[in-house]
C-alpha atoms as an extended CHARMM CRD file, in Angstrom:
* protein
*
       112  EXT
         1         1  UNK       CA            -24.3300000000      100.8350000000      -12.1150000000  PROA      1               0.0000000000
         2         2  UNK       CA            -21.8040000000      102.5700000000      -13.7730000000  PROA      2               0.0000000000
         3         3  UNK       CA            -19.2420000000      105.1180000000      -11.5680000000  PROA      3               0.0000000000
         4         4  UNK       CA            -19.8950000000      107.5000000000      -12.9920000000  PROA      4               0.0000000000
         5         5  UNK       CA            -24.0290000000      107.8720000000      -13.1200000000  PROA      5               0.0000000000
         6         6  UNK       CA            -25.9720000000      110.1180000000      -10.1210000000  PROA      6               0.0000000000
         7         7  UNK       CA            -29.0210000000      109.3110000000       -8.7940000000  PROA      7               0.0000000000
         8         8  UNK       CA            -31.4200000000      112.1310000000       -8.5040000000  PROA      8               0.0000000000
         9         9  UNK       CA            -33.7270000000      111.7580000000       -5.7760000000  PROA      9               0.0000000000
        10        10  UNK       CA            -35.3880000000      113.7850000000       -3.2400000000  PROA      10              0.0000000000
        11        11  UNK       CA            -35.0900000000      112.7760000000        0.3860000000  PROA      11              0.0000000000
        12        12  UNK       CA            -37.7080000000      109.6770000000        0.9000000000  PROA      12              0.0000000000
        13        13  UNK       CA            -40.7990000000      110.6990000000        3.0390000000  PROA      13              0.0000000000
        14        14  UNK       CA            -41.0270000000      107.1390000000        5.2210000000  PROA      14              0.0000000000
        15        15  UNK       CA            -43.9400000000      105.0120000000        5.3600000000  PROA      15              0.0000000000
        16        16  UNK       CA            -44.5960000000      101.8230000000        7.2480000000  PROA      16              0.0000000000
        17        17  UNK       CA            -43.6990000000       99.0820000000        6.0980000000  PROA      17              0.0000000000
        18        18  UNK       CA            -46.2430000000       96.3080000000        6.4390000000  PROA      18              0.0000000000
        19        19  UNK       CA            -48.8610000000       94.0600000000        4.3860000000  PROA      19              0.0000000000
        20        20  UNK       CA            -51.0430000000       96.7630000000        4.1850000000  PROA      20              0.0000000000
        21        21  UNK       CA            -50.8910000000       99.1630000000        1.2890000000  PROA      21              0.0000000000
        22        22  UNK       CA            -49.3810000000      102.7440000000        2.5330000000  PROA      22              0.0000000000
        23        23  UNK       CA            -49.3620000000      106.1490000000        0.9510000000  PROA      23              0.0000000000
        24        24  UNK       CA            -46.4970000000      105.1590000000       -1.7410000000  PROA      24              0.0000000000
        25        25  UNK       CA            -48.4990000000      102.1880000000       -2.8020000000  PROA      25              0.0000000000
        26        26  UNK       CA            -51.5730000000      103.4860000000       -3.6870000000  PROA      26              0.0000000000
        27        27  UNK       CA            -49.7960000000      106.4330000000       -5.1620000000  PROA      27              0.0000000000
        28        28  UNK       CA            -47.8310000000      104.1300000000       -7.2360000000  PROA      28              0.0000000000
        29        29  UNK       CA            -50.7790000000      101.9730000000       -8.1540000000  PROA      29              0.0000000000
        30        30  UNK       CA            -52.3270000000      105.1190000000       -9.6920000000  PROA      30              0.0000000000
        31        31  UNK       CA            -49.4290000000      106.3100000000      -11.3120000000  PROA      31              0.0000000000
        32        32  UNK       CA            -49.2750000000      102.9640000000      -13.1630000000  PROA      32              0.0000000000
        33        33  UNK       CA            -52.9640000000      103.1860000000      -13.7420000000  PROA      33              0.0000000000
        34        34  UNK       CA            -52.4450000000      106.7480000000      -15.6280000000  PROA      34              0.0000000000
        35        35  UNK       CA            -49.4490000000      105.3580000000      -17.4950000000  PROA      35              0.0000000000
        36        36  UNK       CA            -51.3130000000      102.7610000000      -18.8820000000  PROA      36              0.0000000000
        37        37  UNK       CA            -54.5650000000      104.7450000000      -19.8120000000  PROA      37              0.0000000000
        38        38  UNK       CA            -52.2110000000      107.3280000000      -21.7080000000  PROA      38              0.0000000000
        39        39  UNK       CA            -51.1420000000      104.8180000000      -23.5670000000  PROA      39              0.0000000000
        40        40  UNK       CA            -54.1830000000      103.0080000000      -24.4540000000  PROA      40              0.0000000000
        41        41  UNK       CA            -55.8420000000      106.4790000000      -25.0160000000  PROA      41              0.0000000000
        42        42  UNK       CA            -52.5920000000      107.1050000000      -27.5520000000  PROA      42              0.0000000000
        43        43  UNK       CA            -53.7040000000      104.3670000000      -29.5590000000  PROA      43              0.0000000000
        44        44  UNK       CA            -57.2970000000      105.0520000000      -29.7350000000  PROA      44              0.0000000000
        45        45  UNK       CA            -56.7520000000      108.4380000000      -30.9240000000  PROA      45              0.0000000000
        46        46  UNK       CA            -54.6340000000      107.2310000000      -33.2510000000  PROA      46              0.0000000000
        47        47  UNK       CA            -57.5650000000      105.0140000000      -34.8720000000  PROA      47              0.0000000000
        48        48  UNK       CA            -60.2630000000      107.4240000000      -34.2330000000  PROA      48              0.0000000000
        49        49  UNK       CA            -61.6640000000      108.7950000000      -37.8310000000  PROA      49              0.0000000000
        50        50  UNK       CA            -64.8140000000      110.5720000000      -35.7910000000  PROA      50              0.0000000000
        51        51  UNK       CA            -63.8440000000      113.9790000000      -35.4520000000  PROA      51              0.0000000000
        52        52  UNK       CA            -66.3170000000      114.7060000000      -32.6040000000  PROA      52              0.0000000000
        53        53  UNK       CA            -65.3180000000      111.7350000000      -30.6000000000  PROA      53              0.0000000000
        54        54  UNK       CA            -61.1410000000      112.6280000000      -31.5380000000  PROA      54              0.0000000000
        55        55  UNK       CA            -61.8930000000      115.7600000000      -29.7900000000  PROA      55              0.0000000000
        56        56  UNK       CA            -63.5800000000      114.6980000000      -26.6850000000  PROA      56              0.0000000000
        57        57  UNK       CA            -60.9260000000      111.8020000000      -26.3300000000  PROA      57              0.0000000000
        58        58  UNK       CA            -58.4860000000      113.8890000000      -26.8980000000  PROA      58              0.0000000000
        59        59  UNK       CA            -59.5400000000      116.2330000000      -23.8780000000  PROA      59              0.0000000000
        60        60  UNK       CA            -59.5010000000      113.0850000000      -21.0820000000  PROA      60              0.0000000000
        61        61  UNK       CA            -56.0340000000      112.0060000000      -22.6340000000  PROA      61              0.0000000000
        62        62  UNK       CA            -54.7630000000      115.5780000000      -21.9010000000  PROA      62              0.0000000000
        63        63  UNK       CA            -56.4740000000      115.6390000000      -18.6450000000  PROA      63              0.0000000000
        64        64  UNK       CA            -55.3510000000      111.7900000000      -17.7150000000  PROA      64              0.0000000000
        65        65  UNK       CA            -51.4760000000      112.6880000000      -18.8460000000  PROA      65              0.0000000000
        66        66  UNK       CA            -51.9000000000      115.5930000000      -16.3100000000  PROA      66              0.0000000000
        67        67  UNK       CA            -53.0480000000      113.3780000000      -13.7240000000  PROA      67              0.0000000000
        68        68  UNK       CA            -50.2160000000      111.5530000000      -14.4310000000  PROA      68              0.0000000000
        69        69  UNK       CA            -47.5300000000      113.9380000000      -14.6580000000  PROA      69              0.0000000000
        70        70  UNK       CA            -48.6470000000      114.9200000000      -11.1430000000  PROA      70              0.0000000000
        71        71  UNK       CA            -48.4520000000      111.7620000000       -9.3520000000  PROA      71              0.0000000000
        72        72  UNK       CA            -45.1560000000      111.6840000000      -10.9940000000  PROA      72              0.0000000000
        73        73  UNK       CA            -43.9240000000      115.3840000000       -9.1860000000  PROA      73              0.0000000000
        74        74  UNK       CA            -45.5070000000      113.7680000000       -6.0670000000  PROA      74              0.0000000000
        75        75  UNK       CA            -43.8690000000      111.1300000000       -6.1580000000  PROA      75              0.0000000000
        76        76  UNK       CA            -40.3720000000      112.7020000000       -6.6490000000  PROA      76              0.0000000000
        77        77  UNK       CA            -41.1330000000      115.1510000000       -3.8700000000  PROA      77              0.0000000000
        78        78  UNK       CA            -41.4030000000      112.0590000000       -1.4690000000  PROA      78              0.0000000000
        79        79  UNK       CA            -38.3400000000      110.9960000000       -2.8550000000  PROA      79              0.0000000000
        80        80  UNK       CA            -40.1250000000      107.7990000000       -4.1470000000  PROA      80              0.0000000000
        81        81  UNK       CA            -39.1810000000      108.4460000000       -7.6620000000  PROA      81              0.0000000000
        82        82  UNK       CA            -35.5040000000      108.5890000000       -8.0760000000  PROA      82              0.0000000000
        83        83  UNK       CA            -33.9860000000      108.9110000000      -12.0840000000  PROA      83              0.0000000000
        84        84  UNK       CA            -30.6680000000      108.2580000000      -12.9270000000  PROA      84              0.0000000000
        85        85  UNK       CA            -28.6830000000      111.5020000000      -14.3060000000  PROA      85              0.0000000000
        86        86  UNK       CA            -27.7250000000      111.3410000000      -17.8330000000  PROA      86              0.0000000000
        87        87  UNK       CA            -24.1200000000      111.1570000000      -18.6250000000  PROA      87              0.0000000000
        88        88  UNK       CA            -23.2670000000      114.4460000000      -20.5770000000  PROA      88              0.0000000000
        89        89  UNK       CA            -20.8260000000      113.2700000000      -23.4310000000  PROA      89              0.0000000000
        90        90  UNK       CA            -23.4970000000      110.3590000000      -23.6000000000  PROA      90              0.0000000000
        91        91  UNK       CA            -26.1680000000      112.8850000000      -24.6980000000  PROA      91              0.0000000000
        92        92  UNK       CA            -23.7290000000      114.8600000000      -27.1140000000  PROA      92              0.0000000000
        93        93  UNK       CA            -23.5370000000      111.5740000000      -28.8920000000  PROA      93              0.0000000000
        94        94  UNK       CA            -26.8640000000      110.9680000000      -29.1910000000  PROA      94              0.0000000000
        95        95  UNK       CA            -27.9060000000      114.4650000000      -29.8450000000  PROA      95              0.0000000000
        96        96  UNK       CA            -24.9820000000      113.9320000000      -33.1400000000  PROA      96              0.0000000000
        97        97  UNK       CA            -26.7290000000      111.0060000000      -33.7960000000  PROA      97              0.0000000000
        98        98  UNK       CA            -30.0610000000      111.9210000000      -34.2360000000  PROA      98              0.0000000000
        99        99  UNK       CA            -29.1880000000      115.2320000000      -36.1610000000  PROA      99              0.0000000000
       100       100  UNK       CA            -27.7730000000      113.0040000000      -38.9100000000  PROA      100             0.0000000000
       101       101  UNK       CA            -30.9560000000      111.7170000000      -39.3570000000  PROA      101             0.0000000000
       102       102  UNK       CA            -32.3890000000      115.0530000000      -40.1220000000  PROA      102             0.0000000000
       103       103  UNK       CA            -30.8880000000      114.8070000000      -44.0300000000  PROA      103             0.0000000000
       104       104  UNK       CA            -33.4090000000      112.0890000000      -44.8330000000  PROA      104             0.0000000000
       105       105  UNK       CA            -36.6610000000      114.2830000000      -44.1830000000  PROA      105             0.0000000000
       106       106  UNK       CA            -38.0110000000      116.2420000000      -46.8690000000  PROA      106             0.0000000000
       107       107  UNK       CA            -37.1530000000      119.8500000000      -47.5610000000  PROA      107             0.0000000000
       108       108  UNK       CA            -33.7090000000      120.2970000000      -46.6180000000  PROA      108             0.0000000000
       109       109  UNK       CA            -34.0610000000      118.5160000000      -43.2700000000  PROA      109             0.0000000000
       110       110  UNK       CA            -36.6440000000      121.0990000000      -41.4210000000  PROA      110             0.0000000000
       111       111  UNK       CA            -39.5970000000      119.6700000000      -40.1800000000  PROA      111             0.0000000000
       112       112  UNK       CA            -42.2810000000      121.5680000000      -41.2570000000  PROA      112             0.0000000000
């Protein structure tokens, strides 16, 4: 890891370690879970041409990304989620980067 890069990261809330699943793995495990259905449900409504059934699947993807985004604060909290802070002059470049791209979309480059 690079000098220069920061973990953020919450003091970790300690759990025992042993064969047994604890707190943080079935946490985890869910977390993963949600992740995955999010995804999945992505794709469906992608596909879906049923406007009925687009609108009902659309409310449990909400709800599931929810779910998700809250195991995700829970973990942090616990300090069992740690992210890696974003090098500044890194993110100017990117930002640069991705504003060029904005002269290839219709009508002057707003998105609309």
């Amino acid at each position: 890891m690079p000098q220069n890069q920061q973990k953020i990261q919450n003091p970790e809330t300690k759990v025992e370690k042993n064969p047994q699943m604890n707190d943080r793995d079935f946490i985890n495990d869910v977390l993963t879970t949600e992740k995955y259905m999010t995804g999945a449900y992505s794709t469906t409504l992608n596909e879906l041409s049923h406007d009925s059934l687009y609108q009902d699947i659309t409310s449990i993807f909400n709800e599931t990304q929810d779910a998700q985004r809250s195991l995700y604060n829970l973990m942090f909290k616990k300090g069992w989620y740690s992210i890696e802070a974003a090098d500044g002059q890194k993110l100017q470049q990117s930002h640069q980067q991705f504003q060029g791209y904005t002269s290839q979309f219709p009508y002057d480059g707003r998105l609309q």
